[in-house]
N, C-alpha and C positions, 0 to 999 in steps of 0.2 A: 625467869628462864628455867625450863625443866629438863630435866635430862630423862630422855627416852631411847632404849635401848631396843634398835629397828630388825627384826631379823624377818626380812621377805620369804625364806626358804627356797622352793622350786614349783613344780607347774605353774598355778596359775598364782601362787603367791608373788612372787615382784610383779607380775600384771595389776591385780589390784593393789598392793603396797607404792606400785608407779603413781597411778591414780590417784590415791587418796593424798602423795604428797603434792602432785601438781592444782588440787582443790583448793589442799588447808594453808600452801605457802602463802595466802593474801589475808590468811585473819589474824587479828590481834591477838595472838598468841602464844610466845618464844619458844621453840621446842628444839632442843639441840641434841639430834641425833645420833646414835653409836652404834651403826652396822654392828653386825653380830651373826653367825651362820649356824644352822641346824638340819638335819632332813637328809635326802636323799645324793642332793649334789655333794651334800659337803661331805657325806661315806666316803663318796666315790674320790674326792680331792685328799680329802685327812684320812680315810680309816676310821671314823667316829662320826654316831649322826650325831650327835652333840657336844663340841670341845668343851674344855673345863672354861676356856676362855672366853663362854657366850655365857654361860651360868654365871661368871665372874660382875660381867658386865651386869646383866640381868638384876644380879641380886644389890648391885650398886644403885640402880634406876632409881627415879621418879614411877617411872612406869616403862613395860616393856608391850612396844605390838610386836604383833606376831600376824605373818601373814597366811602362808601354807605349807606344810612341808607331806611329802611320801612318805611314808612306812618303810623301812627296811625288813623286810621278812627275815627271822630268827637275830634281830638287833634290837637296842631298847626303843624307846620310841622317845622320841624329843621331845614332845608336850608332855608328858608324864614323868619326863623326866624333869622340867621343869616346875612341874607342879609341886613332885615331893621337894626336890633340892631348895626352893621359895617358902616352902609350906604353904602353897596355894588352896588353903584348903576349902573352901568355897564359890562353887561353877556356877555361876551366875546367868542364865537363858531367858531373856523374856521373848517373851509371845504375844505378838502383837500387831492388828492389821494395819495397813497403809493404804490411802488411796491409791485407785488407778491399779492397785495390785489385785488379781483374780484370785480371790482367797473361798475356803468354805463357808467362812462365818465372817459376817462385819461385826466390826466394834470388841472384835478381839484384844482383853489386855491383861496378860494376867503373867506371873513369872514362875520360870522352876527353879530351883535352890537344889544340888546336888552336892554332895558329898564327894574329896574332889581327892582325897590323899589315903584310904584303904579298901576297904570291901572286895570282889573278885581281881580288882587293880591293884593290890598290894603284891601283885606277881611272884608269889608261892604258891610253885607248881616243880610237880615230881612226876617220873614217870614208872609205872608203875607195871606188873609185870602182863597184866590184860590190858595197858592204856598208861593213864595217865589222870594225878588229882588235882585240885587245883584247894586251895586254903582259904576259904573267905573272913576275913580280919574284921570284926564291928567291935569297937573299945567304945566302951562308956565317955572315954575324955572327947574322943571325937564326935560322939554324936550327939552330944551337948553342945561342944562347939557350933557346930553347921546348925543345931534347931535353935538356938540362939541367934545368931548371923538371919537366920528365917523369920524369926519374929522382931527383931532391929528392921530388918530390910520393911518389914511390912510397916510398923510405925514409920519408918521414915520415908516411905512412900503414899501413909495415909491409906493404905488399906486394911481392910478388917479384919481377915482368916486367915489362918494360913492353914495348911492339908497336910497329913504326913502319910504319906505311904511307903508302904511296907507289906509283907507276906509274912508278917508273922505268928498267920496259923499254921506253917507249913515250916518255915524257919524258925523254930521258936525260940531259941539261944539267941542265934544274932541278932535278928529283928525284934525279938525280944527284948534285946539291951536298947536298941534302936527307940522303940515303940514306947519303954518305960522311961529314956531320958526324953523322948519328946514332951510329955506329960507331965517333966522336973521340972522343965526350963519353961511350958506353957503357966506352969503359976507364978515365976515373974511378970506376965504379960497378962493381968485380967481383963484388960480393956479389949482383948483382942478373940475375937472367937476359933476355936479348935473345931476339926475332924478330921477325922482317918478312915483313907481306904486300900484294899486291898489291890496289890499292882496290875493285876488280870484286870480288875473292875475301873480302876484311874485309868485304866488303856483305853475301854468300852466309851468312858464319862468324858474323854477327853474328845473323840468323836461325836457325842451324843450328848451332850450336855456343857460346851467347855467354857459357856459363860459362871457354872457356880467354881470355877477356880481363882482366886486372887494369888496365893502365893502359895508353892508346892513344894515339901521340904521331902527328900527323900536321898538314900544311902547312891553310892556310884554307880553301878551296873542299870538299875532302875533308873536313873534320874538320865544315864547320857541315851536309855532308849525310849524314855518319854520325852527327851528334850528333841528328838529329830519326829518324833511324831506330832510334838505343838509345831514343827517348824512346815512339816506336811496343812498346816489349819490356816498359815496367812502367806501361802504363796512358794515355800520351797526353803530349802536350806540360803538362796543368793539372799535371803531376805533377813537374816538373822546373824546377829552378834551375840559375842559370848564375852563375859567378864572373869577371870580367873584372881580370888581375891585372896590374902591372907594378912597376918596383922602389919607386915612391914612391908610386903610388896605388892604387886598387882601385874598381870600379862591379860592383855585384850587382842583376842582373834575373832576371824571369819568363822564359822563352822562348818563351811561348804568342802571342808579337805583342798588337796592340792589337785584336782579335778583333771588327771593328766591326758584325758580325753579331746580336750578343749584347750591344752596348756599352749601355747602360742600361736592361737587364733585371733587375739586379741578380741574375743567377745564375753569375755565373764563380764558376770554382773559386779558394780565396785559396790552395790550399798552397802554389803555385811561389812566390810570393811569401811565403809563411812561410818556406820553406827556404832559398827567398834570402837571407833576413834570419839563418838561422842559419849558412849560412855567410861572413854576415858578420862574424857575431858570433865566430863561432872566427877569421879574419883579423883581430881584434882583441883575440884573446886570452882573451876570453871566452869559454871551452868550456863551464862549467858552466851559463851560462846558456846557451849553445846547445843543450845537450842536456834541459831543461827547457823549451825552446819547443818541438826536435826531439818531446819524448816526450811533449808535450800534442796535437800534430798526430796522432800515432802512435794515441792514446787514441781521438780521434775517430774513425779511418778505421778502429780495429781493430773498434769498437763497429759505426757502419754507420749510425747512426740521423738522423746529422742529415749529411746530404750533401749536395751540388750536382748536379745531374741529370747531367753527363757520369761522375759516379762513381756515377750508377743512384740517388740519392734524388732527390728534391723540394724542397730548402732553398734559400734563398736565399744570397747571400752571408756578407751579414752574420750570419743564424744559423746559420752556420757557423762564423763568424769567434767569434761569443759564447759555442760549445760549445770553440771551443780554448780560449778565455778562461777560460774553468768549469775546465776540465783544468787550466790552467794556475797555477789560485787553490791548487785541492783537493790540486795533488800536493807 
C-alpha cells in the first residue's frame, strides 16, 4: 500500500487527475490517496494558493501527483513552492516519441535534467529605482547535486552522455561554478561520456540535430525553457510528464499547466498525466506495472481511433481515458 498525496488543482487539472484515477483503479497496485489543494481555487476558498496543510501531507507521501494548478499573479506559486518546501531538487522531462503521435522527429528519446531549487527561481527580486533586479543563486553544493542525479539517471537508464549546458562565457561566476562542478562530479563517472554546450547553441541542436542528446543536465531557468521546447519535438506539451525528485520525496505532474482555455470542455489530453503516473510508479519500484499502463497508452495512440482533438481525433477525455482502461484489462 502506498500513500500518495492527490492534489488535482483547477482548470483542466481534476479533468485529467479524473482520468487517470478511473484507468489505474483495475491494476494491481494499492494506492491510498490523500486529497490535498493548491492553485487558484484554493486562493479564492483559503487566502493561500498553497495551505501549510497540503505541504504537510506532501512531505508525509510515498509520492505526491500533482495535476494543474493557475498562477495567481503577485502570489507564490504552488509547484515552487513545493519543490523548495520537499527539496525537490531534480526536474526530471524526458523527450520522447510515441506512435500515432505527429511528432518532428521519430525515435525520439533522450531526457532533460534540470536544476529544480535556485538559480533566477530562487525569487530574489528587489525593485529598484529605474526597475527592478532579480539575484540569480548557482551554489556549488547544488550543482553537484543535480549533475550527479544527471550522471546516476544516465547509468541507470543505460545511456552514455550526458550534456551540460550552460552560458558560461557570458555568465562566468555562476555558470562558472555550474560548468566547474559539472566536470567534479563527471570524474566519478568515466564510463560515461561528457560535453557542453552553450544554451543559444542546445536551443539551435535541439531543433537540428536532437538525436546526439541522451541526457541534458542544466541550471533552472535554461532547463524549464529547453524542456518545453523538447516537448515542442514529440508532439506538444499533452504529450509529456515530468518527475520532481529529491532524496526523501517525489511529486509527478502534467506539464501542460492548468490550460484554462479548454478547462471544462472535457477534451484535454489525459496522456501527460498517465505517464506521470508511470513514472511514478517505476520511482516506486513498480516497473512492471509501469510498463503495463506505459503499453495500454501506447495501444491507444498506436491505434488512432479514439483521440483527443490536439492529437487530431474527436474524443473526449474520458473516452479516451476508458480506451486505455480496455488496453489495459485486455493486455
Amino acid at each position: 500500500m502506498y500513500n500518495i498525496t492527490l492534489i488535482p488543482g483547477d482548470g483542466v487539472g481534476p479533468e485529467v487527475t479524473e482520468a487517470l484515477l478511473h484507468i489505474i483503479e483495475i491494476m494491481d497496485i494499492e494506492l491510498d490517496y490523500t486529497i490535498a489543494y493548491a492553485g487558484d481555487a484554493c486562493y479564492k476558498e483559503t487566502g493561500t494558493t498553497i495551505p501549510d496543510e497540503t505541504l504537510s501531507k506532501a512531505k508525509k507521501a510515498d509520492a505526491t501527483l500533482f495535476g494543474s494548478v493557475t498562477t495567481v499573479p503577485g502570489h507564490k506559486s504552488a509547484i515552487i513552492t513545493l519543490r523548495k518546501e520537499l527539496d525537490l531538487y531534480a526536474n526530471l522531462r524526458p523527450v520522447k516519441t510515441y506512435p500515432g503521435v505527429n511528432c518532428l522527429f521519430d525515435e525520439l528519446d533522450f531526457v532533460i535534467v534540470r536544476e529544480n531549487t535556485e538559480g533566477l527561481y530562487s525569487g530574489i527580486e528587489e525593485y529598484t529605482k529605474e526597475g527592478a533586479t532579480a539575484l540569480r543563486v548557482v551554489t556549488r553544493s547544488a550543482s553537484e547535486r543535480i549533475c550527479r542525479f544527471a550522471f546516476k539517471h544516465a547509468e541507470k537508464t543505460e545511456r552514455n552522455k550526458v550534456t551540460a549546458v550552460h552560458k558560461a562565457n557570458v555568465l562566468k561566476k555562476t555558470d562558472g561554478v555550474f560548468r566547474e562542478s559539472f566536470y567534479k562530479i563527471a570524474d566519478e563517472f568515466p564510463n560515461l561520456d561528457t560535453d557542453e554546450k552553450y544554451v543559444d547553441a542546445a536551443a539551435m541542436f535541439l531543433i537540428t540535430r536532437p538525436q546526439d542528446f541522451e541526457v541534458i543536465v542544466t541550471t533552472n531557468l535554461f532547463g524549464d525553457i529547453l524542456s518545453d521546447e523538447g516537448a515542442g519535438l514529440v508532439g506538444g506539451l499533452g504529450m509529456v510528464p515530468s518527475a520532481n525528485i529529491g532524496d526523501n520525496n517525489a511529486l509527478f505532474e502534467p506539464v501542460h499547466g492548468s490550460a484554462p482555455d479548454i478547462a471544462g470542455l472535457g477534451i484535454s489530453n489525459p496522456s501527460a498525466m498517465v505517464l506521470s503516473a508511470v513514472m511514478m510508479m517505476d520511482y516506486l519500484g513498480e516497473s512492471y506495472e509501469a510498463r503495463k499502463l506505459e503499453n495500454a497508452l501506447l495501444d491507444v495512440l498506436r491505434e488512432g481511433n479514439v483521440l483527443t482533438p490536439d492529437l487530431g481525433g474527436s474524443s473526449k477525455t474520458m473516452e479516451m481515458a476508458q480506451e486505455i482502461k480496455h488496453k489495459l484489462r485486455i493486455n
